[in-house]
Predicted model as a PDB file, atoms N, CA, C, CB and O in Angstrom, pLDDT in the B-factor column:
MODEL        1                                                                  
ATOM      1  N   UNK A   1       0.818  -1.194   0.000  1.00 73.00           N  
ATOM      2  CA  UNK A   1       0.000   0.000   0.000  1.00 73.00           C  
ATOM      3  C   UNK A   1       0.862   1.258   0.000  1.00 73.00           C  
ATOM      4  CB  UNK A   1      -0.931  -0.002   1.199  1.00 73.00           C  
ATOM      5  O   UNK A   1       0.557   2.290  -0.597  1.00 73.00           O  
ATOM      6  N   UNK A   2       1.650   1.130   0.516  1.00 83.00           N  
ATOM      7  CA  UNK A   2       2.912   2.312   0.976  1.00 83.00           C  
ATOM      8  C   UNK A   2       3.462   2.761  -0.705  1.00 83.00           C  
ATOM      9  CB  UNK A   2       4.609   1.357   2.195  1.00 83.00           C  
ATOM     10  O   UNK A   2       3.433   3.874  -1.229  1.00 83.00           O  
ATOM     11  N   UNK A   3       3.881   1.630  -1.195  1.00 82.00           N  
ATOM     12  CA  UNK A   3       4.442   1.997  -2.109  1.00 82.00           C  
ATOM     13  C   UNK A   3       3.561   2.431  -3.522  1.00 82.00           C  
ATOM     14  CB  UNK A   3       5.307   1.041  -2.194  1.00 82.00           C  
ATOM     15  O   UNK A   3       4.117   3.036  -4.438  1.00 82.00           O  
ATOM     16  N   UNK A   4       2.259   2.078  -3.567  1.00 83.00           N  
ATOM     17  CA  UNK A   4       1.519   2.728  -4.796  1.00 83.00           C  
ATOM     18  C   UNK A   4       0.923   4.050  -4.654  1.00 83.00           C  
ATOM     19  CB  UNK A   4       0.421   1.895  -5.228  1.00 83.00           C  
ATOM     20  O   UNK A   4       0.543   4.662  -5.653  1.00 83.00           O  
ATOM     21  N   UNK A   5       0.736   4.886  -2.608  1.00 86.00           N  
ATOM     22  CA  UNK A   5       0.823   5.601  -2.760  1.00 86.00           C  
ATOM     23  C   UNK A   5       2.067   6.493  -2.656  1.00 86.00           C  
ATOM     24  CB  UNK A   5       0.077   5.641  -2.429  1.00 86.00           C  
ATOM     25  O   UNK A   5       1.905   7.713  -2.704  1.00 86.00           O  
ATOM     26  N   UNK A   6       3.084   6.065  -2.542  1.00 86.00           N  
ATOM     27  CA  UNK A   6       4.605   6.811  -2.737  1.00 86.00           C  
ATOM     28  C   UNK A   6       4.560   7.043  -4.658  1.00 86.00           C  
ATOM     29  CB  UNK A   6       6.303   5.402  -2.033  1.00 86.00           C  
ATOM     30  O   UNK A   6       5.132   8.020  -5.141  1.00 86.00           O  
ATOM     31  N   UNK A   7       3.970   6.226  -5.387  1.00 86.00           N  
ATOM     32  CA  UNK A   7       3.882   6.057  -6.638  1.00 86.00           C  
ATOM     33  C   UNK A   7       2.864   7.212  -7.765  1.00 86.00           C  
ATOM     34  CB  UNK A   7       3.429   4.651  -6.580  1.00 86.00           C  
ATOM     35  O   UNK A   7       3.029   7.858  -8.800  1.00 86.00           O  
ATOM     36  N   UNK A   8       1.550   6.869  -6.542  1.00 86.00           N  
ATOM     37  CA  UNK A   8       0.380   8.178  -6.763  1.00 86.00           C  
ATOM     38  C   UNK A   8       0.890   9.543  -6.782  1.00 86.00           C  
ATOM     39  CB  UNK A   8      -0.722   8.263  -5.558  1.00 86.00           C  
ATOM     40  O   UNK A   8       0.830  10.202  -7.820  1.00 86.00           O  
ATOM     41  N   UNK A   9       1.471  10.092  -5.529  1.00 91.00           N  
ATOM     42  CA  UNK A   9       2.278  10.954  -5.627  1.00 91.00           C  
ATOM     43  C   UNK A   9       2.815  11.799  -6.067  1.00 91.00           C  
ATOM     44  CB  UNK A   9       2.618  10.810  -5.573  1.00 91.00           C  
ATOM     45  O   UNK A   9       2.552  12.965  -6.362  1.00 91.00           O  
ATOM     46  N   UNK A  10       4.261  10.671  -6.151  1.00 89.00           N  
ATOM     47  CA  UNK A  10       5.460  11.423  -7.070  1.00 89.00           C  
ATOM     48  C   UNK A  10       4.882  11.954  -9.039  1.00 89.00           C  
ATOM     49  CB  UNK A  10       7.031   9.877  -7.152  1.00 89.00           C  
ATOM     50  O   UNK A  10       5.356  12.727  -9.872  1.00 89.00           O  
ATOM     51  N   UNK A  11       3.847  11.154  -9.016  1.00 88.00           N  
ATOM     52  CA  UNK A  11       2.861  10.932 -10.020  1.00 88.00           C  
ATOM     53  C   UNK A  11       2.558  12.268 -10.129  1.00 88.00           C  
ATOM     54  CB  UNK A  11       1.671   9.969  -9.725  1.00 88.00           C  
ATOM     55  O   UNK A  11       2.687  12.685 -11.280  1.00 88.00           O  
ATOM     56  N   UNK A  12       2.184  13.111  -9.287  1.00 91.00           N  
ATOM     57  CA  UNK A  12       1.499  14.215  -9.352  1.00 91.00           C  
ATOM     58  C   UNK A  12       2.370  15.332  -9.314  1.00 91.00           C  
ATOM     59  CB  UNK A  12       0.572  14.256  -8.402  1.00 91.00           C  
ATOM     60  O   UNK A  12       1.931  16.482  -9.329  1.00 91.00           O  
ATOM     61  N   UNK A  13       4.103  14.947  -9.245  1.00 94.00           N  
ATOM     62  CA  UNK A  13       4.830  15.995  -9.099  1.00 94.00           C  
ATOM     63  C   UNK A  13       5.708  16.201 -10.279  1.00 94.00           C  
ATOM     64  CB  UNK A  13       5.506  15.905  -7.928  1.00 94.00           C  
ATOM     65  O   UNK A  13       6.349  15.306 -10.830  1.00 94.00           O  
ATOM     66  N   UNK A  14       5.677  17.828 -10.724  1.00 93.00           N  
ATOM     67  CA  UNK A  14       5.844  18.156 -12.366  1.00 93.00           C  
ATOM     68  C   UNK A  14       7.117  17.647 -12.433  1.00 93.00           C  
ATOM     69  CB  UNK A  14       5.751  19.828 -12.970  1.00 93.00           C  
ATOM     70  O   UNK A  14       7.236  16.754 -13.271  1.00 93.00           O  
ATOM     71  N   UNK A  15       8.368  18.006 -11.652  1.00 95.00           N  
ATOM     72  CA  UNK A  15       9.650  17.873 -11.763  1.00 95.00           C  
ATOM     73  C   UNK A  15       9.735  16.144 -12.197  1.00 95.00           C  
ATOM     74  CB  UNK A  15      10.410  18.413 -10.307  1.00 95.00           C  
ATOM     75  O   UNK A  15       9.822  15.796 -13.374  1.00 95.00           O  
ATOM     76  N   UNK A  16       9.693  15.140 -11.024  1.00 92.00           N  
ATOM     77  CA  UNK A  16       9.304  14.024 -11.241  1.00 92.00           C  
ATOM     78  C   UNK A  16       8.828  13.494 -12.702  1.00 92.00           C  
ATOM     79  CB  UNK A  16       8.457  13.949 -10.384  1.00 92.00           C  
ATOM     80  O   UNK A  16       9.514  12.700 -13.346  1.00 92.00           O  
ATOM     81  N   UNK A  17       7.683  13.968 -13.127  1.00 91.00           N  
ATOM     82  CA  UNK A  17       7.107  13.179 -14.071  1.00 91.00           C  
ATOM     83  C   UNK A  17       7.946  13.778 -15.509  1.00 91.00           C  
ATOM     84  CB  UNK A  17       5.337  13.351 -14.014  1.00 91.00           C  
ATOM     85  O   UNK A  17       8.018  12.783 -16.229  1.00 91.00           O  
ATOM     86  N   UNK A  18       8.394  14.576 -16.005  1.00 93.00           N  
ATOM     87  CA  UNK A  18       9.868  15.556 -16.405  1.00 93.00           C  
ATOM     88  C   UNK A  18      10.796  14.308 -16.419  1.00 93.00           C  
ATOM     89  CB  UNK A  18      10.504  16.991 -15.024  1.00 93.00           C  
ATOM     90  O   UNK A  18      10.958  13.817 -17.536  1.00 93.00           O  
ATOM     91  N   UNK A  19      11.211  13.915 -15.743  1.00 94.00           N  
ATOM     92  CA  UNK A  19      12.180  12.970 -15.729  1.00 94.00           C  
ATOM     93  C   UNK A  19      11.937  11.688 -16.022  1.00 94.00           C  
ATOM     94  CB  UNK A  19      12.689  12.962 -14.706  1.00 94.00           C  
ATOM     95  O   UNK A  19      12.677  11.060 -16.779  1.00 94.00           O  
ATOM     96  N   UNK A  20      11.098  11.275 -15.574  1.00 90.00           N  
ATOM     97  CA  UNK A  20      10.630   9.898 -16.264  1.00 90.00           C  
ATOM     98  C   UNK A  20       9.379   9.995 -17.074  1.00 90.00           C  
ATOM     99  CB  UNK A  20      10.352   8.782 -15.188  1.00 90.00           C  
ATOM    100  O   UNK A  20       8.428   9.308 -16.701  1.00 90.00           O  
ATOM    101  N   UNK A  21       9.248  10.731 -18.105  1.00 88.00           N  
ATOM    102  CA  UNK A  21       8.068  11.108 -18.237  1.00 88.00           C  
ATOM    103  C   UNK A  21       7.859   9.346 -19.547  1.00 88.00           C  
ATOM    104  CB  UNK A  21       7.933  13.159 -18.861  1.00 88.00           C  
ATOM    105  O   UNK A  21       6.871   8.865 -20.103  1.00 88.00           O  
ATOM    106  N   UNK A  22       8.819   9.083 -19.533  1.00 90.00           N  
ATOM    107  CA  UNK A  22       8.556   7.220 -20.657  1.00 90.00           C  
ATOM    108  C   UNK A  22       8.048   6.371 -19.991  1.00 90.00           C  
ATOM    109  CB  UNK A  22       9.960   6.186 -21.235  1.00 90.00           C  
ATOM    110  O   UNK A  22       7.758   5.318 -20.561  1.00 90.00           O  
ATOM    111  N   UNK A  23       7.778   6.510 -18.651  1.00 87.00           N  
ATOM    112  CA  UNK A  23       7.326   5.513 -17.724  1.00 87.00           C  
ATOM    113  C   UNK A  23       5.696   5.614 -18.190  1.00 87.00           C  
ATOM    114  CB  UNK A  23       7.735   5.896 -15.972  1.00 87.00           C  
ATOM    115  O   UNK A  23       5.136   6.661 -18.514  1.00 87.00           O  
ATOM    116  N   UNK A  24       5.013   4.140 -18.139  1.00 87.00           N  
ATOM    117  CA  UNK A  24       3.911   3.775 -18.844  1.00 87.00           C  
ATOM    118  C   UNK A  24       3.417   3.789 -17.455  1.00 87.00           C  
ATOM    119  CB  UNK A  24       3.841   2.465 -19.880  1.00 87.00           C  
ATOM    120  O   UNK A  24       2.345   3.380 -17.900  1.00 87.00           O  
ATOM    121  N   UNK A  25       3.258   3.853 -16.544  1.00 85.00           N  
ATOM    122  CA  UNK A  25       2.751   3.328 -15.413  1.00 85.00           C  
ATOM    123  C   UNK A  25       1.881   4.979 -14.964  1.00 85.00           C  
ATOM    124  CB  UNK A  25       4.159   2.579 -14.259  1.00 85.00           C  
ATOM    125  O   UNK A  25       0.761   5.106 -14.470  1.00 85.00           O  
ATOM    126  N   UNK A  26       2.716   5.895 -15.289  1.00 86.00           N  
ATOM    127  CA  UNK A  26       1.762   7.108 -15.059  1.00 86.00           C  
ATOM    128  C   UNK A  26       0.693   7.251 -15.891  1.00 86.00           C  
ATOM    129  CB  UNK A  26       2.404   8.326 -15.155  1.00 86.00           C  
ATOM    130  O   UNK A  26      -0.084   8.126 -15.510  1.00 86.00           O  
ATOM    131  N   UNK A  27       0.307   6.547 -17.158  1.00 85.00           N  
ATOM    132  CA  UNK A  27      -0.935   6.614 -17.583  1.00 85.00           C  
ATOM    133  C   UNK A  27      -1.578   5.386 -17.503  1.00 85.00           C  
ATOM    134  CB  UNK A  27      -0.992   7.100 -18.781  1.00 85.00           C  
ATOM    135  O   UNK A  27      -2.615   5.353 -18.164  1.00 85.00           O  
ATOM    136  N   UNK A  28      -1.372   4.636 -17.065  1.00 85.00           N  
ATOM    137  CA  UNK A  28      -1.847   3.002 -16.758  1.00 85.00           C  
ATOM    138  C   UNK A  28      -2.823   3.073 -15.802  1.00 85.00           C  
ATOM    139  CB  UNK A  28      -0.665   1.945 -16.152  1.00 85.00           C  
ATOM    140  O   UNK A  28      -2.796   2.176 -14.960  1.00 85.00           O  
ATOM    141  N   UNK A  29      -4.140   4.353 -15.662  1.00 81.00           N  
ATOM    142  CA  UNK A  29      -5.324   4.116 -14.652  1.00 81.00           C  
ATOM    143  C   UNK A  29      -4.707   3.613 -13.657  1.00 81.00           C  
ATOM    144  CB  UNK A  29      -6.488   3.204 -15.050  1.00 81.00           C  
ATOM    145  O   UNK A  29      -3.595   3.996 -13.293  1.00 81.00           O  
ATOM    146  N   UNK A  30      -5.350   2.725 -13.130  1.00 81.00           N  
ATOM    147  CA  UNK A  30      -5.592   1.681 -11.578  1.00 81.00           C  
ATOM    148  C   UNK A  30      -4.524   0.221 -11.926  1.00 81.00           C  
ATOM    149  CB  UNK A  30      -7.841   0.961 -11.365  1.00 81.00           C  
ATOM    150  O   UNK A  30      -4.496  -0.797 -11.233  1.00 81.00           O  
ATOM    151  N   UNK A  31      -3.929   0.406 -12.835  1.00 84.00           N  
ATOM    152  CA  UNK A  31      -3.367  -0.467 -12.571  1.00 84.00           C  
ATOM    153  C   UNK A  31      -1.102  -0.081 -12.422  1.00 84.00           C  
ATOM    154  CB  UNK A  31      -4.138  -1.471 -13.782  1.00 84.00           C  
ATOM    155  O   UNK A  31      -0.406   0.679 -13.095  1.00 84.00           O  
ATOM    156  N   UNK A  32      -0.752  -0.939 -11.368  1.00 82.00           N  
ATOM    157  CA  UNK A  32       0.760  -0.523 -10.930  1.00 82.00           C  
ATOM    158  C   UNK A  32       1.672  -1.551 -10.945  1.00 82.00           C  
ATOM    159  CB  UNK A  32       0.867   0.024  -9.546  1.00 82.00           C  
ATOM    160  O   UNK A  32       1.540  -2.769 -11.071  1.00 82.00           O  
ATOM    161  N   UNK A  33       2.597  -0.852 -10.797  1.00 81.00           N  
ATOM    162  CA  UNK A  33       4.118  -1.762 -11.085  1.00 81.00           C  
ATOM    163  C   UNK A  33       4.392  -2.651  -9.846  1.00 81.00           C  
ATOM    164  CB  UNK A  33       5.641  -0.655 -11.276  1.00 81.00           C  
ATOM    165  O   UNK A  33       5.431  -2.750  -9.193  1.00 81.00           O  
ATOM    166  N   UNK A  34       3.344  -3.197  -9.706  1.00 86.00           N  
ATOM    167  CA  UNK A  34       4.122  -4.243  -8.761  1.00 86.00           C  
ATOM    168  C   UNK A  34       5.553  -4.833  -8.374  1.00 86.00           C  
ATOM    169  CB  UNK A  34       3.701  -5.129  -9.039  1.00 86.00           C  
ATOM    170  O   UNK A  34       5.874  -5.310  -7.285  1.00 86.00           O  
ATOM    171  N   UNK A  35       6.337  -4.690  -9.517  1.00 85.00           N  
ATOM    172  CA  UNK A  35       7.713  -4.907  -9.258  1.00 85.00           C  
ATOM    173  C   UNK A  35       8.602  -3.878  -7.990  1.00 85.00           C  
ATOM    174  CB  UNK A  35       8.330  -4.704 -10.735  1.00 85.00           C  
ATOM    175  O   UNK A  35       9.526  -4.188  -7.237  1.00 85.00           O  
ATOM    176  N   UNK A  36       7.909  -2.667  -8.156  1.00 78.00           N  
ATOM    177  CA  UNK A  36       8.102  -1.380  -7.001  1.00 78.00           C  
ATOM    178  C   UNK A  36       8.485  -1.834  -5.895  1.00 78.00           C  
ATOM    179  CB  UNK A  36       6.870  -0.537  -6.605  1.00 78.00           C  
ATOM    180  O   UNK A  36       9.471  -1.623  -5.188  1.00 78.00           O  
ATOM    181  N   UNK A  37       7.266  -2.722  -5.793  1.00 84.00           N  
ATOM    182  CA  UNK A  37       6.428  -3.190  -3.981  1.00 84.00           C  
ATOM    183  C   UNK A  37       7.607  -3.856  -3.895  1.00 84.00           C  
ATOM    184  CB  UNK A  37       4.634  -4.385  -3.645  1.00 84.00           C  
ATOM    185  O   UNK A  37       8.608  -3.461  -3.296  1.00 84.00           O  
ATOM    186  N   UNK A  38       7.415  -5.412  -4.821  1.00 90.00           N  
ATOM    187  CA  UNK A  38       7.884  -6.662  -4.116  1.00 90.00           C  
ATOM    188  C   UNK A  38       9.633  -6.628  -4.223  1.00 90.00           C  
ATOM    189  CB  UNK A  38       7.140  -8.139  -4.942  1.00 90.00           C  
ATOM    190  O   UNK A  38      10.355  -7.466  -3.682  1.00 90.00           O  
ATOM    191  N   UNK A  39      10.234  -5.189  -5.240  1.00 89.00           N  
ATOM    192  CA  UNK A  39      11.549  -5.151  -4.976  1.00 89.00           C  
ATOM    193  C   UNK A  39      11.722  -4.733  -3.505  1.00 89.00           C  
ATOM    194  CB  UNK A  39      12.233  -4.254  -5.938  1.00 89.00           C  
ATOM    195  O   UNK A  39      12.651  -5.237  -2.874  1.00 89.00           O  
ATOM    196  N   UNK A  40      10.950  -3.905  -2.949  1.00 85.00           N  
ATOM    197  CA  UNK A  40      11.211  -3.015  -1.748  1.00 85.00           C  
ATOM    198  C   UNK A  40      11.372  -4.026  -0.668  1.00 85.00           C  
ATOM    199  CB  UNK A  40      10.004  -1.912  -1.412  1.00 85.00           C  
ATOM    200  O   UNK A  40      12.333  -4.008   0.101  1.00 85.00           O  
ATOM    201  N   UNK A  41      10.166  -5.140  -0.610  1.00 89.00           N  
ATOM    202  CA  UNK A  41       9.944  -5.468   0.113  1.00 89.00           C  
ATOM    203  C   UNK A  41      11.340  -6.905   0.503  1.00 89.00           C  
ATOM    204  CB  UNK A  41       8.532  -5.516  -0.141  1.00 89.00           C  
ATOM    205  O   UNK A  41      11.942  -7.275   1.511  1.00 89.00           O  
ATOM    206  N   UNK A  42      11.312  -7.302  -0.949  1.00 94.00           N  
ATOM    207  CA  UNK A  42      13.098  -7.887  -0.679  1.00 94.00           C  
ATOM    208  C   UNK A  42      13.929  -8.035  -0.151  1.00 94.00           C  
ATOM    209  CB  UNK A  42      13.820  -7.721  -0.939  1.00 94.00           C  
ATOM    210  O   UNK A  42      14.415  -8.997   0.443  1.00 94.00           O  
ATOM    211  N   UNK A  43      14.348  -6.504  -0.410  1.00 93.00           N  
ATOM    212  CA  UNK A  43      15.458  -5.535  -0.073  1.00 93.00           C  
ATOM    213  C   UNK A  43      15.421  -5.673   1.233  1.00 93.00           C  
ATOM    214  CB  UNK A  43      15.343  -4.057  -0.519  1.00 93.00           C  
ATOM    215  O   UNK A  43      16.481  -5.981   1.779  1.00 93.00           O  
ATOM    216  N   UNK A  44      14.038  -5.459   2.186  1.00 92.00           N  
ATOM    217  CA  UNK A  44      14.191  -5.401   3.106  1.00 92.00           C  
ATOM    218  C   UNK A  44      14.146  -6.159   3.891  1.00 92.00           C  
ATOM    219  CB  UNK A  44      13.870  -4.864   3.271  1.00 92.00           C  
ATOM    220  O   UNK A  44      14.381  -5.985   5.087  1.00 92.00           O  
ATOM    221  N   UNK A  45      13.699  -7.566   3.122  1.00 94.00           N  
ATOM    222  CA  UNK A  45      13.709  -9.175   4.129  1.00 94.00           C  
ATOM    223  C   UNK A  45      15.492  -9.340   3.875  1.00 94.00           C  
ATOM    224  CB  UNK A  45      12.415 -11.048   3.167  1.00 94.00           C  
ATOM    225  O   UNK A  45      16.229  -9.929   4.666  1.00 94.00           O  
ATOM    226  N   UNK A  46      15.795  -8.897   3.020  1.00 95.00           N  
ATOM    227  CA  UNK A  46      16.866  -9.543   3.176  1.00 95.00           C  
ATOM    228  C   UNK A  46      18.107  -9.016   3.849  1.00 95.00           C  
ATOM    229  CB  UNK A  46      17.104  -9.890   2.104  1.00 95.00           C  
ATOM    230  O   UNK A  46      19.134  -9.612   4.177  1.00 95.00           O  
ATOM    231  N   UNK A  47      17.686  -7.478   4.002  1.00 95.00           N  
ATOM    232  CA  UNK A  47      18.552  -6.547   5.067  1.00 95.00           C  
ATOM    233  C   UNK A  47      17.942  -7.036   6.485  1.00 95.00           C  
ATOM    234  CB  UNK A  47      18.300  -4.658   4.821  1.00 95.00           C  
ATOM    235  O   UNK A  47      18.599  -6.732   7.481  1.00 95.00           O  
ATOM    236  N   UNK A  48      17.027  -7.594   6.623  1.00 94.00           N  
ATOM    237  CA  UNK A  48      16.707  -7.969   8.286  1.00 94.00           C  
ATOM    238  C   UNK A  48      17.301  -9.082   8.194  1.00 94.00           C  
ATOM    239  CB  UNK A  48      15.106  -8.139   8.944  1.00 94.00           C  
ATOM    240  O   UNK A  48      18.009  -9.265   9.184  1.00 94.00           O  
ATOM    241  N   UNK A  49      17.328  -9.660   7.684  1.00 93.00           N  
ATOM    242  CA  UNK A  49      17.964 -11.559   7.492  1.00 93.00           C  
ATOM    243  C   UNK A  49      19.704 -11.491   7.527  1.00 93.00           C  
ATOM    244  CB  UNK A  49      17.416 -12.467   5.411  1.00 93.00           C  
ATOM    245  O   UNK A  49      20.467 -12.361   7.947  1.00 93.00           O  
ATOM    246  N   UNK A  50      19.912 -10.669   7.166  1.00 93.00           N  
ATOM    247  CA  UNK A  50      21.338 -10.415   7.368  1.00 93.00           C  
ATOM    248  C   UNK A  50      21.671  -9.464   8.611  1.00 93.00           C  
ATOM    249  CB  UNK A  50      21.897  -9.790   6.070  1.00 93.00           C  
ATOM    250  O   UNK A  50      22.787  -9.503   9.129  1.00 93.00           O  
ATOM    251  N   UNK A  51      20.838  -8.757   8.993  1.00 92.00           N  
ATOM    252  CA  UNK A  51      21.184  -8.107  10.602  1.00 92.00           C  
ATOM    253  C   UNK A  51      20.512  -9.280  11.654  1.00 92.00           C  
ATOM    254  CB  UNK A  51      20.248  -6.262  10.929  1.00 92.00           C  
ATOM    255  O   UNK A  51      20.706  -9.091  12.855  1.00 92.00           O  
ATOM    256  N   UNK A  52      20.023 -10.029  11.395  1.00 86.00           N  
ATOM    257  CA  UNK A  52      19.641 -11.621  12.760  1.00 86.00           C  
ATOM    258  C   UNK A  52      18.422 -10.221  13.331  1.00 86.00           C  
ATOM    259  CB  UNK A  52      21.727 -12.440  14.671  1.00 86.00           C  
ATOM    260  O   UNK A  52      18.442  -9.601  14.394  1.00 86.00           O  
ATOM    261  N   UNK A  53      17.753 -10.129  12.516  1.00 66.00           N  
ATOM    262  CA  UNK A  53      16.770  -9.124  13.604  1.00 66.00           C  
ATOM    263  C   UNK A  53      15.814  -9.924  13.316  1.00 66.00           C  
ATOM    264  CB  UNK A  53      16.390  -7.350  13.362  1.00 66.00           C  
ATOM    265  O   UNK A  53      14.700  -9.758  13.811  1.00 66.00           O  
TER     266      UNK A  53                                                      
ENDMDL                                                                          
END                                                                             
């Protein structure tokens, strides 16, 4: 959830969308890059898995 609205967002900000403006996902309605989420979420099993937390 965190990350599609971190996605909504940056979505709405001119500078931002300027820069990636080839990204298909800002006109893609209701539907999102899931890859976003489940990289984030990775990243971060696997930074806890390596600190023994």
């Amino acid at each position: 959830m965190a990350s599609w609205l971190v996605h909504r967002i940056a979505g709405k900000i001119t500078l931002i969308r300027k820069v990636t403006a080839t990204w298909a996902s800002w006109e893609a309605g209701k539907l999102f890059p899931m890859g976003v989420a489940l990289a984030g979420t990775l990243i971060l099993y696997l930074g806890l898995g390596a600190a023994q937390i």
